[in-house]
C-alpha positions as CSV (number, residue, x, y, z in Angstrom):
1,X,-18.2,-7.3,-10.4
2,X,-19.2,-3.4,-10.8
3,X,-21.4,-3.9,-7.5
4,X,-17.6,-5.7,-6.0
5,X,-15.8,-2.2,-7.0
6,X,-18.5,0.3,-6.3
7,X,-19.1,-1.6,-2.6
8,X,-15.3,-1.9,-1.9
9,X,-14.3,1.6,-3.0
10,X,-17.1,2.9,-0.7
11,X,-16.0,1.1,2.4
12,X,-12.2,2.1,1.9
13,X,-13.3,5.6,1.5
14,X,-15.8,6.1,4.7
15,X,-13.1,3.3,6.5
16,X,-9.9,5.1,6.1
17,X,-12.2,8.6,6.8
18,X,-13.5,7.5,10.0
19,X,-9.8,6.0,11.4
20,X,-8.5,9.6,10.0
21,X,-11.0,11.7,11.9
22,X,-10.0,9.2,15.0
23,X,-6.2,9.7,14.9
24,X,-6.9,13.5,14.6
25,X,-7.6,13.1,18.7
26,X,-5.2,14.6,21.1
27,X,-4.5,10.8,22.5
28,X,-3.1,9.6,19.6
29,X,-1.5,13.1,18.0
30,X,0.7,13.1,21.2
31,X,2.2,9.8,21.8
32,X,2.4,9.7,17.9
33,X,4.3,13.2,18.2
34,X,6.5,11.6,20.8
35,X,7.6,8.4,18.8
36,X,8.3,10.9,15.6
37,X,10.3,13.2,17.7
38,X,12.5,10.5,19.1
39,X,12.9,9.3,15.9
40,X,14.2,12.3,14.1
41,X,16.2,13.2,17.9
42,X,18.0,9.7,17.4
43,X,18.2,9.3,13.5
44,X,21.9,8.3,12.0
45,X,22.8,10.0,9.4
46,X,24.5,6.3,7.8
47,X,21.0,4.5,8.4
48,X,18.8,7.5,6.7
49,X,20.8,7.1,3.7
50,X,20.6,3.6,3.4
51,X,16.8,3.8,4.2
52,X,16.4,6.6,1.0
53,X,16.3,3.7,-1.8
54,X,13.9,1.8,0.5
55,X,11.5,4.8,0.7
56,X,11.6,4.7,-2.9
57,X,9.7,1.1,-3.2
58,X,6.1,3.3,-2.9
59,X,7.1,5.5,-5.8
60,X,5.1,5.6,-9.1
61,X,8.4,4.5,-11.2
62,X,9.0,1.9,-8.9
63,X,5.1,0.6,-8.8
64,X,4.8,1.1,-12.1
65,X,8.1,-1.3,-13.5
66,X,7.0,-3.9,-11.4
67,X,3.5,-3.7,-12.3
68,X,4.0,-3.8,-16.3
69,X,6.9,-6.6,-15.4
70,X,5.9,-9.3,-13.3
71,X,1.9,-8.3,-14.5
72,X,2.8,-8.8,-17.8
73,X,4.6,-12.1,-17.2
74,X,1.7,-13.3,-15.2
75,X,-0.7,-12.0,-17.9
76,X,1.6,-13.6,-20.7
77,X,1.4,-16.9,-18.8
78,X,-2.0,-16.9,-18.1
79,X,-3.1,-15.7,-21.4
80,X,-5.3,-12.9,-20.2
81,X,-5.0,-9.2,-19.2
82,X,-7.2,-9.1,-15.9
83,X,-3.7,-9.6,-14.1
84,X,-2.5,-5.7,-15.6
85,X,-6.5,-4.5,-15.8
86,X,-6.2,-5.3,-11.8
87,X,-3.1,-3.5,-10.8
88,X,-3.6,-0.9,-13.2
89,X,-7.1,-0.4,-11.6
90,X,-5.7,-1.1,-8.1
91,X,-3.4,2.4,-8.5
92,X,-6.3,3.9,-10.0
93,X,-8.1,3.6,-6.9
94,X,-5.3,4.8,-4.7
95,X,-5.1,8.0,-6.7
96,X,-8.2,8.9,-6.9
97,X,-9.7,8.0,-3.3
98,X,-6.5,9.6,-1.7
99,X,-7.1,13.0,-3.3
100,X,-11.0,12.5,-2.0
101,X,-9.8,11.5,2.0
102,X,-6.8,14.0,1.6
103,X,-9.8,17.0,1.0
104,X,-11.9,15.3,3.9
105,X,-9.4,14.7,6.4
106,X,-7.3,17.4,6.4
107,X,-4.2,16.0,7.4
108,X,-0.9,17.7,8.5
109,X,2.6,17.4,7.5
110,X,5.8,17.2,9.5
111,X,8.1,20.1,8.6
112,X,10.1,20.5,6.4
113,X,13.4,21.0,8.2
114,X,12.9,17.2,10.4
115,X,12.4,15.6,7.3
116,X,14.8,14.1,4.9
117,X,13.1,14.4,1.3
118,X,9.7,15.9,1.0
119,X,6.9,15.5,3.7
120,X,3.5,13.9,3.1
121,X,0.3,14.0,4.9
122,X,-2.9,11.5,5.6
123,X,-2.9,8.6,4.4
124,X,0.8,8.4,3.2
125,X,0.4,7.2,-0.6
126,X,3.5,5.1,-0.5
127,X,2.7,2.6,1.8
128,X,-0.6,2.3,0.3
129,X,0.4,1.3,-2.9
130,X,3.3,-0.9,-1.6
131,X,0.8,-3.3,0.3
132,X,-1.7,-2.9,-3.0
133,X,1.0,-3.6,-5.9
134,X,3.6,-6.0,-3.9
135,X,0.2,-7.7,-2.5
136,X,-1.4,-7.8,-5.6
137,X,1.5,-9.6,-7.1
138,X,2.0,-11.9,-4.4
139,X,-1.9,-13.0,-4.4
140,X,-1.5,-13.8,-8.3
141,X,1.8,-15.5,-7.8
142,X,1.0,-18.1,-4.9
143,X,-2.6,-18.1,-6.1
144,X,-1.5,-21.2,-8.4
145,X,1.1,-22.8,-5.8
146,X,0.8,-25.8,-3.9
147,X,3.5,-25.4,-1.6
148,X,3.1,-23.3,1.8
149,X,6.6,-22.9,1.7
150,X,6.7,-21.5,-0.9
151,X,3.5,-19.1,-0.2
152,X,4.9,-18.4,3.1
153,X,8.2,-16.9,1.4
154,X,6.3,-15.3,-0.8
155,X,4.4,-13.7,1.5
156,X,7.4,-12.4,4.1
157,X,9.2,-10.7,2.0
158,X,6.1,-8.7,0.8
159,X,5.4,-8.1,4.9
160,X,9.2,-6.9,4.5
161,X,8.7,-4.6,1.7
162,X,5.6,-3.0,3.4
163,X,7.5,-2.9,6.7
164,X,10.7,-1.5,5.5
165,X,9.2,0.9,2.8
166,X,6.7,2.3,5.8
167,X,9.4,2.8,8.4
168,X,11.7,4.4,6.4
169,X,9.2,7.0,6.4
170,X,8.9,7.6,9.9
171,X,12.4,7.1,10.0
172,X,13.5,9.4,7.5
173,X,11.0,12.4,9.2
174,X,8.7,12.5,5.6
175,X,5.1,11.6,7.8
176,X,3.7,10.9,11.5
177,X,3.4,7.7,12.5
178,X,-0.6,7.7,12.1
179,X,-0.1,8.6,8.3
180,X,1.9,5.1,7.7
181,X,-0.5,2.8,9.5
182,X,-3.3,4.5,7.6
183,X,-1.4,4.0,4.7
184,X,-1.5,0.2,5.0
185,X,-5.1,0.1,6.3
186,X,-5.9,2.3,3.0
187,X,-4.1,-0.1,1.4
188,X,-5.0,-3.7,2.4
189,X,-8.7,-1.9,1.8
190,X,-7.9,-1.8,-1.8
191,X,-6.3,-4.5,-2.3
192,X,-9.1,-6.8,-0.4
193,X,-11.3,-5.2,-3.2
194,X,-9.2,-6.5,-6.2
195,X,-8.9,-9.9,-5.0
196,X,-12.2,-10.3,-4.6
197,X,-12.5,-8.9,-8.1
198,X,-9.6,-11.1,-9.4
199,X,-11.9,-14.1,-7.9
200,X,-15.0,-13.4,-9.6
201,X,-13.1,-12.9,-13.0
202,X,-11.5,-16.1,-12.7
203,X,-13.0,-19.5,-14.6
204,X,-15.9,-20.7,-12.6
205,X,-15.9,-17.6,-10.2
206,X,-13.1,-18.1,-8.3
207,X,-13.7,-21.4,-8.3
208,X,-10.8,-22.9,-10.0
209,X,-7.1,-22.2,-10.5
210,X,-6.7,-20.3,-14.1
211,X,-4.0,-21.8,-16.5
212,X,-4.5,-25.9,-14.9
């Protein structure tokens, strides 16, 4: 499992390092510049408003109610802590390899005055830990169901969350467009890591389905 970690937190680091040094390219800083301008040129001030609380999902408060909730009814019903060890470790992670990337990328930050709330630079944090939590709970929800419906449901409204809570960003002025996709690619790198974790601290590696 340590070997699981250590090998996924280095390939999310040099990963999300190498697509940061890429998008620092004029080719993708001025298209990207472009679809952020027009955005902010275009914004409505009813639709920003609306679009705040959504920004909001990728916040620590946020992350961290639905982490100690639904973890902790999943843990309860399961009869075991990895559930809360795993998302727990899973913002962990985000903290600590987005302080290393933000020191080796050296990303910038829209300014201040196009932005509605304050800006962030590479890899945008939010969206990271929306596709690590919300996809973290939806692997240890459906990982039990038999239904695809049921998964499939499950599974779109997390692809809303991340969607909504990553546009609103661009949307609302607070990063580039480059910092939200590396957000998600940061994040699905993490969370890849954890359920490969979550597999091999399951009964039988992985193997079976805890709690049947």
């Amino acid at each position: 499992m340590l070997r699981t970690i250590a090998a996924g937190g280095a390939t999310t680091l040099l990963t999300t390092w190498a697509v940061g040094k890429l998008l620092q390219h004029d080719r993708v800083i001025e298209p990207s510049r472009r679809l952020y301008d027009y955005c902010v040129k275009h914004r409505s001030a009813t639709l920003a408003r609306r679009l705040e609380p959504v920004t909001t999902i990728g916040g620590y408060s946020v992350i961290g109610s639905f982490s100690l909730l639904v973890g902790g009814m999943i843990a309860y019903q399961r009869r075991s802590w990895a559930p809360l060890q795993l998302l727990v470790g899973g913002a962990a992670a985000e903290v600590a390899l987005q302080k290393a990337l933000k020191r080796l990328v050296k990303g910038t930050k829209p300014a201040q005055e196009t932005s509605i709330g304050p800006p962030g630079d590479y890899p945008s944090g939010g969206a990271a830990r929306t596709v690590i939590t919300f996809g973290m709970l939806a692997h240890l929800l459906t990982r039990e169901w038999d239904s695809p419906a049921e998964r499939l449901a499950v599974w779109s409204i997390l692809a809303g969350l991340v969607a909504g809570q990553g546009g609103s960003r661009l949307y609302l002025g607070r990063h580039w467009p480059e910092d939200v996709l590396a957000g998600w690619l940061f994040g699905a790198l993490i969370l890849g890591t954890l359920v490969r974790v979550e597999g091999q601290l399951a009964p039988g590696g992985g193997a079976g389905r805890p709690g049947r």
